[in-house]
N, C-alpha and C positions, 0 to 999 in steps of 0.2 A: 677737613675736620680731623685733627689726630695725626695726619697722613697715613690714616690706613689700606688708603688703596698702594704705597706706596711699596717697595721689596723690603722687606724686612732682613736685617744683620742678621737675626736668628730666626730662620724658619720654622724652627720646633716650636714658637711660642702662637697659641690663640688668643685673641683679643677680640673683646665684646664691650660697646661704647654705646653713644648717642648724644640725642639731646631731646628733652623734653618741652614741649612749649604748653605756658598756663600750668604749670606743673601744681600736683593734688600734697604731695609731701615734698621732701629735702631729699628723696631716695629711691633708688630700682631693686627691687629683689630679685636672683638668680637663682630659679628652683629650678628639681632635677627630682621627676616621682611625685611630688610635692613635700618636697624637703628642701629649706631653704641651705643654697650652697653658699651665697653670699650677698654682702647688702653695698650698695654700688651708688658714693654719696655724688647729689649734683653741688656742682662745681661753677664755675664762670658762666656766665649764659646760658646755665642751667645744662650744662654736660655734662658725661661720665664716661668712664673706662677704664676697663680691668684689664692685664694681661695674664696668662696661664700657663706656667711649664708643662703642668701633663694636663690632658682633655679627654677625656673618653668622649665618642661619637653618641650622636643621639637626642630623643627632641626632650628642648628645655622648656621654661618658662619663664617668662621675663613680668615683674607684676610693679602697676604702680598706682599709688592711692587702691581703690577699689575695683580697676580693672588688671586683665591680663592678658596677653598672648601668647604664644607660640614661636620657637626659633627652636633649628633644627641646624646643629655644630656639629663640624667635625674640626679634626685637629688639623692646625694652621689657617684656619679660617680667620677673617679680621673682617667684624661686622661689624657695622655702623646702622641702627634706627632711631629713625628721626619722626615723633609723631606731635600731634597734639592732643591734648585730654579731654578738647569739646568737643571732639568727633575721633578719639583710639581708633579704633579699627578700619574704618575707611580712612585716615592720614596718615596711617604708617606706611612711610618708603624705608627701604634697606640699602647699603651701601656698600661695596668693600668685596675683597672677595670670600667666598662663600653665599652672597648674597640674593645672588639670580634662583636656586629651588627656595630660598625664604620667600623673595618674592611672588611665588610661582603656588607656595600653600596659601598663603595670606589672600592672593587673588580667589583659588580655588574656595577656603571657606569664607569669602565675600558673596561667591556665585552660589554656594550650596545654600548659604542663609538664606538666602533672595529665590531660590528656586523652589526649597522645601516649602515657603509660605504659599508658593502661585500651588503647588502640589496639593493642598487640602481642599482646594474646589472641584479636586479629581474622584475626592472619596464617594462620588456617589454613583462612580462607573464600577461597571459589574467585574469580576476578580480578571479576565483576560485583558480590555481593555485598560485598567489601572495597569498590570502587567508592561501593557505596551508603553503607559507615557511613561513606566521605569527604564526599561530597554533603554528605552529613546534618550531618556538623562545619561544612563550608563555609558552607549554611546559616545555620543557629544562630551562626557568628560575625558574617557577615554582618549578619545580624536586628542585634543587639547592636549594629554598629559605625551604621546607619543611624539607629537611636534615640538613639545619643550627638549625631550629626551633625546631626538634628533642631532639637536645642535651641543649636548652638555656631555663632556667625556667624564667618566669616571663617574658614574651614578651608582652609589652605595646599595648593598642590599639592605639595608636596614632604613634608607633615604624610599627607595623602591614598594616596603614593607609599609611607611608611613603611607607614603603616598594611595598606594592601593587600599585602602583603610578611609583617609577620606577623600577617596569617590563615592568608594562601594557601600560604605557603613552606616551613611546617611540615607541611602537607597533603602537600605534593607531594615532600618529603623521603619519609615514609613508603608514597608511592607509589612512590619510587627502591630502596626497601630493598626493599620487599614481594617480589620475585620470592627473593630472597635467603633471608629468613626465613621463606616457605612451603615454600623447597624443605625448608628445614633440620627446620620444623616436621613437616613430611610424608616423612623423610627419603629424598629421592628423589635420584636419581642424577643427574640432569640437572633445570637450571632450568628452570621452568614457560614454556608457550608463551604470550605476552602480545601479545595485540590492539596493532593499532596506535594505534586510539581510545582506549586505557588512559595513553597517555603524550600525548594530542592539546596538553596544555599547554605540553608544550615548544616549541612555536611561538611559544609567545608573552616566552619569556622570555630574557634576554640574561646570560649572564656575564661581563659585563664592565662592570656597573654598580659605578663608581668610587666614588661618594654612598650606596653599601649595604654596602661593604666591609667595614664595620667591625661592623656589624650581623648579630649572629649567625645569625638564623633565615637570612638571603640565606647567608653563609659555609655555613653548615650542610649547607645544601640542594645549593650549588655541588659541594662535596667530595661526598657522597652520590651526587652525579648523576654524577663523575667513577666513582667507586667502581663505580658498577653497569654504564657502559659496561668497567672494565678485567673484569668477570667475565663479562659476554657476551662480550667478545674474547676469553676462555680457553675458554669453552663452543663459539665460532664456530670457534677454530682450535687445533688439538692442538700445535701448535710454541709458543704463548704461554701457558707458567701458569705464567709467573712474575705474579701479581698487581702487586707493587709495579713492575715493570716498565712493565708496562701503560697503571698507572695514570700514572706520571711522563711517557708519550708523549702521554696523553690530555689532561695538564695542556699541555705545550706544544702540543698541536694547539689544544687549545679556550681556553686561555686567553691572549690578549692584552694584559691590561691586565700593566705591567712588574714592577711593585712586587707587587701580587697573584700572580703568575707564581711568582717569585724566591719569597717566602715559600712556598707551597704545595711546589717544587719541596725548599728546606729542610727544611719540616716533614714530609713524606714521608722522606726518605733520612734525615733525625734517630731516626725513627720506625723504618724500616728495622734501624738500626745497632742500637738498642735491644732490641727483639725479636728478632734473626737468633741469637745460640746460647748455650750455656749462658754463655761469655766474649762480650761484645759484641766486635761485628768488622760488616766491609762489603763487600757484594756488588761486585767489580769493576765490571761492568756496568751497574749502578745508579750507581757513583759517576760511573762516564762520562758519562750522559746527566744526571746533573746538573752536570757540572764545562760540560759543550759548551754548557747552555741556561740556566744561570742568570748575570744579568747585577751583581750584585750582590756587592761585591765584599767586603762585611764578612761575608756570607755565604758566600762562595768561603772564604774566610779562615778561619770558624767548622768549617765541615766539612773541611778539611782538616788543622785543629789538631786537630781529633777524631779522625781518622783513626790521627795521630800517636801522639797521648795512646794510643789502646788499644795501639801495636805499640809503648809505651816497658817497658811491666811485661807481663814472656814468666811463662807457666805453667810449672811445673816448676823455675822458679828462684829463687833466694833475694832474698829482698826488700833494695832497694837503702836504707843508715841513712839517715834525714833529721832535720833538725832541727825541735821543736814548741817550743811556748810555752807556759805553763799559764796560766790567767786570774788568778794572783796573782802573774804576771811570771819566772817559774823558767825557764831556757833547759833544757831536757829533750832527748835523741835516742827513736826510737820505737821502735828497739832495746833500750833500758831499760826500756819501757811492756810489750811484748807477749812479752817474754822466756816459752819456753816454755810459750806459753799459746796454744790456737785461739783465734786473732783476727779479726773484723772491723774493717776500718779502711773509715768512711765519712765520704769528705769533703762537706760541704754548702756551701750558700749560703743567704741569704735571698730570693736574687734568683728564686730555681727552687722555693724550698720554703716553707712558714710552720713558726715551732718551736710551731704546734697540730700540725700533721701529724709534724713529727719526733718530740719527744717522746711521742706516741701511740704512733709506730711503733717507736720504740726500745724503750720500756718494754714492749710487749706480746714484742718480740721479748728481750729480755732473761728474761722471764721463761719465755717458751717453750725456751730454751734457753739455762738457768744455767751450763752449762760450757764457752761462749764469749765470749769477752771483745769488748764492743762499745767501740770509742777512736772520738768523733767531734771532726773535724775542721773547723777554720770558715777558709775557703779567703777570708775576705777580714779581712785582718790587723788593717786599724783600722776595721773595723765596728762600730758599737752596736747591740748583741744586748739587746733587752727587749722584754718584754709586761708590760702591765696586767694581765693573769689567772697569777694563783701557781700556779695548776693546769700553766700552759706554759712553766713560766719555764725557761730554758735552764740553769741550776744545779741544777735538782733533778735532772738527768741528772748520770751519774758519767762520769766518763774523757772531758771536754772538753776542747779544748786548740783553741791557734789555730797558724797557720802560719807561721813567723817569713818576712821579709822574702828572704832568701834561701836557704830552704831547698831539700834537692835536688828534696822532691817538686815543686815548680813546672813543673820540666822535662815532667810529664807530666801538669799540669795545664789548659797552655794554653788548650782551648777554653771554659774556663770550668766548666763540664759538672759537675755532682757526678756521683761516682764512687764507687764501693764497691770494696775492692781485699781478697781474703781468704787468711787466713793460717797455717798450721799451724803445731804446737805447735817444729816445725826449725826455723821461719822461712822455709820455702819457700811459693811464691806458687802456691795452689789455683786462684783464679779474678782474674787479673789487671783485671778490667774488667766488674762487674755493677752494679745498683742498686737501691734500699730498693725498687722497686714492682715490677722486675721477674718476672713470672709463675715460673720457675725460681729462685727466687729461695731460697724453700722446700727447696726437693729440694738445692740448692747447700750450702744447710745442713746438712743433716745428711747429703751427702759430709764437708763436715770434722770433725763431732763424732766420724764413725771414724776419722780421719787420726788 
């Protein structure tokens, strides 16, 4: 394929190809941070490949439809992955050279996924013993990584850097959790009293490693370790249980780096807003310390359109007409759709959802509850809505419609954000501001199947 295993005329060039099977779009993105570097169209048999005069060394991301991986380049490498999208992550092989340490993380976080889950029926051994079946993982990854290194000349330190990262980072994540999950396992009232020698590795590690950012097991871990100092600040002091509080103080104390800050500080209070009540809404105090400490201003912007959007559609009131679209061009209002009927109206995106997940979740809830009328809404007007799989196709769902270019819902759409907005059979507005995953989401249901 390509002949990339083949010598190359110009050895200064990198090249990064594949081929997709059952493919989710027409395209691969090549991120770097999480910043797209390039968009990589399939081709014949659904192939691609890029070549690259200059390359900076270092792990990328490769993203396609709704999942992503990992590849880790350096210059003059000529990669070839070859996956399929009904099973990404366990059918990716790599080819070419550079491709034996791709192989070698991909295997590695196969085994960590698989190990961390057998891991949580550990949490109910006392702090030495969890210790030991950490060692013991440590170990045996270790062993593994020294016998690849063995055979592989010229192992980068920055190749070295990843690699020690995910072994060790997923270890020390369920070191961060473990006080957590034994108390919970042991249902005890106060969190367990933990040595100081049980967390001795935190000396050695930095959160504000810019070149791991992107890298989930270092994210992971980061968030995790923020996580478990905001619940000993609520166990050390009876004035802080607000958690998410806590934890948004712990992110500006401890974290430095700007970009990583700002992000964290958003997905916290995003997160917040989501779970706080059975209508999404926002903790004053919470929104404070992110408005004072985040420096970013498309962020600034995001949560405060959010803010907006929940306090435009009030509970108890009659839902304000808006204009829809139907996909074979008909200008429709959504007062003629939902007339006397318990409605949900959910607006989506593709930007936030894939139509495997939607369709899934509509059709199971349609069918859990046939005496509500499900109208979904596609909040970006001239988008191309398709898949390759007739099982997900966005038309086998009923009551689609798009949103005309100026209609009134926009007003209350602002942050982008899908939204669920629920309706009784008057037209009055039951739950102004929930979502398809929300945990109440359920019980919100069947309040209105009595309405």
């Amino acid at each position: 394929l390509f002949s990339c295993n083949t010598t190359k005329k110009d050895t200064s060039l990198t090249y990064f190809g594949g081929q997709i099977i059952n493919p989710r779009t027409n395209f691969v993105l090549l991120l770097k941070n999480d910043i797209i570097i390039d968009t990589l169209t399939l081709k014949e048999n659904n192939r691609f490949i890029a070549e690259y005069k200059t390359f900076s060394e270092g792990l990328y991301t490769f993203k396609h439809g709704n999942e992503f991986q990992y590849i880790y380049l350096e210059p003059n490498d000529s990669i070839l992955v070859r996956l399929n999208t009904w099973d990404f992550d366990e059918s990716i092989v790599y080819t070419g050279r550079g491709s034996s340490k791709n192989e070698f993380l991909i295997n590695l976080f196969l085994q960590n996924e698989k190990e961390e889950e057998e891991m949580f029926k550990y949490f109910n051994l006392n702090e030495i013993n969890f210790q030991f079946k950490i060692d013991s993982l440590a170990k045996e990854r270790e062993h593994i990584y020294n016998e690849f290194s063995k055979n592989k000349e010229n192992i980068t330190e920055g190749f070295q850097q990843l690699t020690s990262t995910a072994i060790h980072y997923p270890l020390y994540r369920l070191k961060e959790i473990y006080p957590y999950y034994h108390k919970k396992v042991h249902k005890l009232e106060n969190f367990p009293t933990i040595s100081e020698n049980f967390y001795q590795f935190r000396k050695d590690i930095s959160l504000n490693e810019a070149n791991l950012l992107s890298f989930y097991p270092y994210r992971n871990y980061v968030v995790n370790y923020l996580f478990n100092l905001s619940y000993q600040e609520k166990e050390k002091d009876s004035t802080k249980t607000d958690i998410t509080i806590n934890l948004l103080n712990a992110i500006v104390e401890n974290v430095k780096l700007e970009e990583f800050k700002n992000t964290l500080l958003k997905s916290i209070v995003v997160e917040d807003f989501l779970k706080s009540e059975s209508t999404c809404s926002i903790n004053k105090e919470t929104l404070k310390i992110f408005l004072d400490n985040c420096t970013d201003e498309i962020y600034l912007t995001q949560v405060n359109n959010l803010v907006n959007d929940s306090e435009f559609v009030l509970n108890k009131e009659p839902l304000q007409d808006f204009k829809i679209e139907s996909y074979d061009a008909l200008d429709l209002n959504i007062h003629d759709i939902i007339k006397d009927r318990n409605t949900v109206i959910y607006f989506w995106s593709t930007e936030y959802m894939s139509l495997e997940y939607l369709t899934k979740r509509i059709n199971y809830l349609e069918k859990k509850h046939p005496e509500i009328l499900f109208v979904g809404i596609n909040m970006q007007p001239n988008s191309r809505v398709f898949t390759s799989d007739p099982d997900f196709d966005l038309f086998n769902l009923k009551n689609q419609f798009k949103l005309t270019k100026d209609s009134y819902a926009h007003n209350y759409l602002t942050s982008n954000y899908p939204r669920t907005i629920m309706v009784n059979h008057n037209g009055i507005v039951t739950n102004g501001f929930t979502y398809l995953d929300s945990q109440k989401f359920s019980s919100e249901l069947n309040k209105l199947e009595k309405n």
